[in-house]
C-alpha positions in Angstrom: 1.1 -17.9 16.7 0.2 -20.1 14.0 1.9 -20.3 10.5 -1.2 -18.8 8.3 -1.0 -16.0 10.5 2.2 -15.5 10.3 2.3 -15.3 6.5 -0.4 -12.9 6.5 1.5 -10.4 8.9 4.5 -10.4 6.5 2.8 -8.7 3.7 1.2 -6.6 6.2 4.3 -5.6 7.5 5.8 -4.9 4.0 3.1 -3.0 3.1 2.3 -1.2 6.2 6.3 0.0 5.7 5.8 0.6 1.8 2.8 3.1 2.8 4.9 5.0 5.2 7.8 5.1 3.4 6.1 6.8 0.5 3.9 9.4 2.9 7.8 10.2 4.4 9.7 10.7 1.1 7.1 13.0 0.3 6.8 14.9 3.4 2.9 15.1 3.5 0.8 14.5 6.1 -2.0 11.3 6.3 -4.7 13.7 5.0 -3.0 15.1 2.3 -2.1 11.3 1.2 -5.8 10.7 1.7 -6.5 13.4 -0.4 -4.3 12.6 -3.6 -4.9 8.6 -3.3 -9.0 9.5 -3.4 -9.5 8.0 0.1 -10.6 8.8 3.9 -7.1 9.8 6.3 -8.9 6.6 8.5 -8.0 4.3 5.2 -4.2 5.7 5.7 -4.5 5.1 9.2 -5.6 1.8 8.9 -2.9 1.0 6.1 0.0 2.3 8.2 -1.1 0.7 11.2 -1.6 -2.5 9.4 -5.1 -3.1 10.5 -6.1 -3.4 6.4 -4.5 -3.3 2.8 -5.3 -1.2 0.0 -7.9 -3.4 -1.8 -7.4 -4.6 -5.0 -9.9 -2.8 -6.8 -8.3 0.5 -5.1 -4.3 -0.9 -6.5 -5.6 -1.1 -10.0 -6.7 2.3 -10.3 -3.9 3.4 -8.5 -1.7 2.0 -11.0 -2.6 4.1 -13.7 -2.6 8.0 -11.3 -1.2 11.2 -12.9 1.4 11.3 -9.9 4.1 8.6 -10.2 5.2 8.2 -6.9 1.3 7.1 -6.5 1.5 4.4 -9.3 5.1 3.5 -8.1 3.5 2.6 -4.6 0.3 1.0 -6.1 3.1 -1.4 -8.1 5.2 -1.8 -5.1 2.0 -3.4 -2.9 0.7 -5.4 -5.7 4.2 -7.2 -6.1 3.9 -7.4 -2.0 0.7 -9.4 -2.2 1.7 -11.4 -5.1 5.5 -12.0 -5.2 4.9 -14.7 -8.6 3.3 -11.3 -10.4 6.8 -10.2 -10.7 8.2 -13.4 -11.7 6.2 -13.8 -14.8 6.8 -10.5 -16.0 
C-alpha cells in the first residue's frame, strides 16, 4: 500500500468510527440517522462502511442542526479532515 493511500484511510477510519459511535450512543437505527441528518440510509451506509465522507457542503449545515449531538458530530469530522482547523482556533 502506498503512503497517500494510507493517509487517506486514516481519516476514513476516524470518521467511519465517529459516525458509528454517534448512531450507537443514540440507539437509532441507520434510517432514523438518515432521517434527522436530511440524507438517504445508503449515505449512512456508505459513511460507516467508509466507502465516502460527509461532504463538506453537508458538515457545514450540519454544524448549525437543532440536535446537538448532530452539530457535535458535524464538528468532530470536520476536525478529522482538517486537524490544523483545531489548532488555530
Amino acid at each position: 500500500m502506498n503512503d497517500s493511500r494510507a493517509t487517506t484511510d486514516q481519516p476514513n477510519a476516524a470518521i467511519r468510527t465517529a459516525v458509528l459511535v454517534a448512531r450507537n450512543k443514540r440507539g437509532i437505527r441507520q434510517q432514523d440517522m438518515a432521517d434527522e441528518l436530511a440524507v438517504s440510509r445508503v449515505t449512512i451506509i456508505n459513511w460507516e462502511t467508509g466507502r465516502s465522507v460527509p461532504s463538506l457542503e453537508i458538515l457545514q449545515g450540519l454544524r448549525y442542526h437543532k440536535a446537538q449531538w448532530v452539530s457535535d458530530l458535524a464538528e468532530t469530522i470536520l476536525a478529522i479532515m482538517f486537524p490544523a482547523r483545531e489548532a488555530t482556533r
